[in-house]
C-alpha positions in Angstrom: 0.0 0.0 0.0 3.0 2.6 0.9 4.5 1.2 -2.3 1.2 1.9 -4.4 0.7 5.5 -2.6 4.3 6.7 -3.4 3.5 5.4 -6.9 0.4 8.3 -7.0 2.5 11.3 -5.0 5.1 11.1 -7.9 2.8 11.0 -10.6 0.8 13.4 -9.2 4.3 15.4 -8.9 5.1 15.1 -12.1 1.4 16.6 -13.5 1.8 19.2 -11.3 5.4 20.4 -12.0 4.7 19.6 -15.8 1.7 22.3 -15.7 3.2 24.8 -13.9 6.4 24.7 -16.4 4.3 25.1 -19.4 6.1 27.2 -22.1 4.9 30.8 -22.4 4.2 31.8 -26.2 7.1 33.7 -27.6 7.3 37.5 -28.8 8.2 38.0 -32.7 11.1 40.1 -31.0 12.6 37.2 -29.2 12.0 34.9 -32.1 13.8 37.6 -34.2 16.5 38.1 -31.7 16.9 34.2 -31.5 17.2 33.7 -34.8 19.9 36.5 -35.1 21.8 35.0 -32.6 21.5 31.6 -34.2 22.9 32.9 -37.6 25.6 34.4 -36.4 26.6 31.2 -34.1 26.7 29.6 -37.6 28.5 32.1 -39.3 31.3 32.2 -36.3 31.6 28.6 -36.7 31.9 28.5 -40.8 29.0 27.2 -41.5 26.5 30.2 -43.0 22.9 29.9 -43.1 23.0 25.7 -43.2 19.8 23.9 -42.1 20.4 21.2 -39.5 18.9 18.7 -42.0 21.7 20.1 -44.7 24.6 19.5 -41.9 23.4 15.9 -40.8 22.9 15.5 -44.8 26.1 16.4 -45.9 27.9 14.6 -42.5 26.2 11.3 -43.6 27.3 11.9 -47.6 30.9 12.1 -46.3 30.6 9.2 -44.2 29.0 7.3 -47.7 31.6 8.4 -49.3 34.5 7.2 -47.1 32.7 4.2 -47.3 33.2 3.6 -51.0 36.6 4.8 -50.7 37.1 1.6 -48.0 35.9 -0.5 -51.1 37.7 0.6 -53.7 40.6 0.0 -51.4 39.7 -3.2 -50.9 39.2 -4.1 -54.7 42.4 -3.1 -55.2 44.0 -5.5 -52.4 41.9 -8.5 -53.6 42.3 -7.9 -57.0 46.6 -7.6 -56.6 46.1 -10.7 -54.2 44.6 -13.0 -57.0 47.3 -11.5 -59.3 49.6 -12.4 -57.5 48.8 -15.7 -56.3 50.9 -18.2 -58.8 48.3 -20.4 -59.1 47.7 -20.5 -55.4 44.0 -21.8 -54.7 43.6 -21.0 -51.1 45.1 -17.5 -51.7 42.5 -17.3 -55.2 39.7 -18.2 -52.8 40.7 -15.6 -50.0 40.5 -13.1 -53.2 37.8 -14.1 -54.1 35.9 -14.0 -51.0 37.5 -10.5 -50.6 35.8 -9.3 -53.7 32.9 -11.1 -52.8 32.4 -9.3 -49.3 33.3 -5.4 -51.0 30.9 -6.3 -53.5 28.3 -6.8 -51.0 29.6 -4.0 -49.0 28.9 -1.3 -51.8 25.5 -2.6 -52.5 25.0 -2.1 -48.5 25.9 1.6 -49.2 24.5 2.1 -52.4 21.0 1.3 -50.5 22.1 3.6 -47.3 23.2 6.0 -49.6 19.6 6.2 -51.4 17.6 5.2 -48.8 19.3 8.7 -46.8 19.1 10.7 -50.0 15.5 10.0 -50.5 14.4 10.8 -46.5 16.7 13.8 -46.7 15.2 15.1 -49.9 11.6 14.3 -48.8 12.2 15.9 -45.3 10.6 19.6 -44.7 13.9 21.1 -43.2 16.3 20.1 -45.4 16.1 23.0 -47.6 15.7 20.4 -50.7 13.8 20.8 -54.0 13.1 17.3 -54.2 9.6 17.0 -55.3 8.6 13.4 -54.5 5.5 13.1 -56.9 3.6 16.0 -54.9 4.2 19.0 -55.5 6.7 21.5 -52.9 6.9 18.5 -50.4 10.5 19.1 -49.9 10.3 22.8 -50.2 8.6 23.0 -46.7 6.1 25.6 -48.6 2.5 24.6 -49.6 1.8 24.9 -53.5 -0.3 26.9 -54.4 
């Protein structure tokens, strides 16, 4: 019963604090002032006026990107491994299995890398003119 009552007093607690700390609505001056501020955080730190969804966009990209480097590195390893092997079959297997496993490494990121570009483009805050079938739907503005 204590157990079950303690249970009540914290979510009662937790209502209670949660309505009292309700967000007040904002002035257009501090929305203007905000946004000013904002800008010129990302400015200071290089990057101009880039959306969030552009940063996380072009951060993922790079990441695709080293990716695909990774497997043209490996391509070229397996490939001078099975030129190299003298008729060696265990070292011809190991190449192949090599090529095998970049090979199915690239089509991994070929999918990441359009399954990202399409949710980026199709995303309202990405700044994208990506129109999906629908018209504006990645411009963030309704057509008209």
């Amino acid at each position: 019963m204590k157990k079950l009552s303690l249970i009540i007093f914290s979510i009662g607690l937790i209502f209670f604090c949660a309505n009292t700390v309700i967000a007040q609505i904002v002035s257009s001056d501090v929305k203007v002032k905000i946004n000013t501020y904002t800008n010129q955080v990302g400015t200071s730190a290089g990057l101009g006026n880039a959306s969030v969804g552009g940063i996380i966009a072009t951060i993922v990209q790079a990441g695709l990107g080293l990716l695909a480097a990774i497997f043209l590195v490996l391509m070229i390893y397996a490939g001078f491994q099975w030129m190299t092997a003298s008729g060696n079959e265990t070292q011809i297997k190991k190449a192949q299995d090599a090529i095998k496993t970049a090979v199915i490494g690239l089509i991994i990121v070929l999918a990441a890398y359009a399954i990202t570009y399409f949710i980026f483009a199709a995303l309202p805050f990405s700044g994208s003119t990506y129109t999906g079938g629908t018209q504006g739907m990645g411009s963030g503005v309704n057509p008209p």
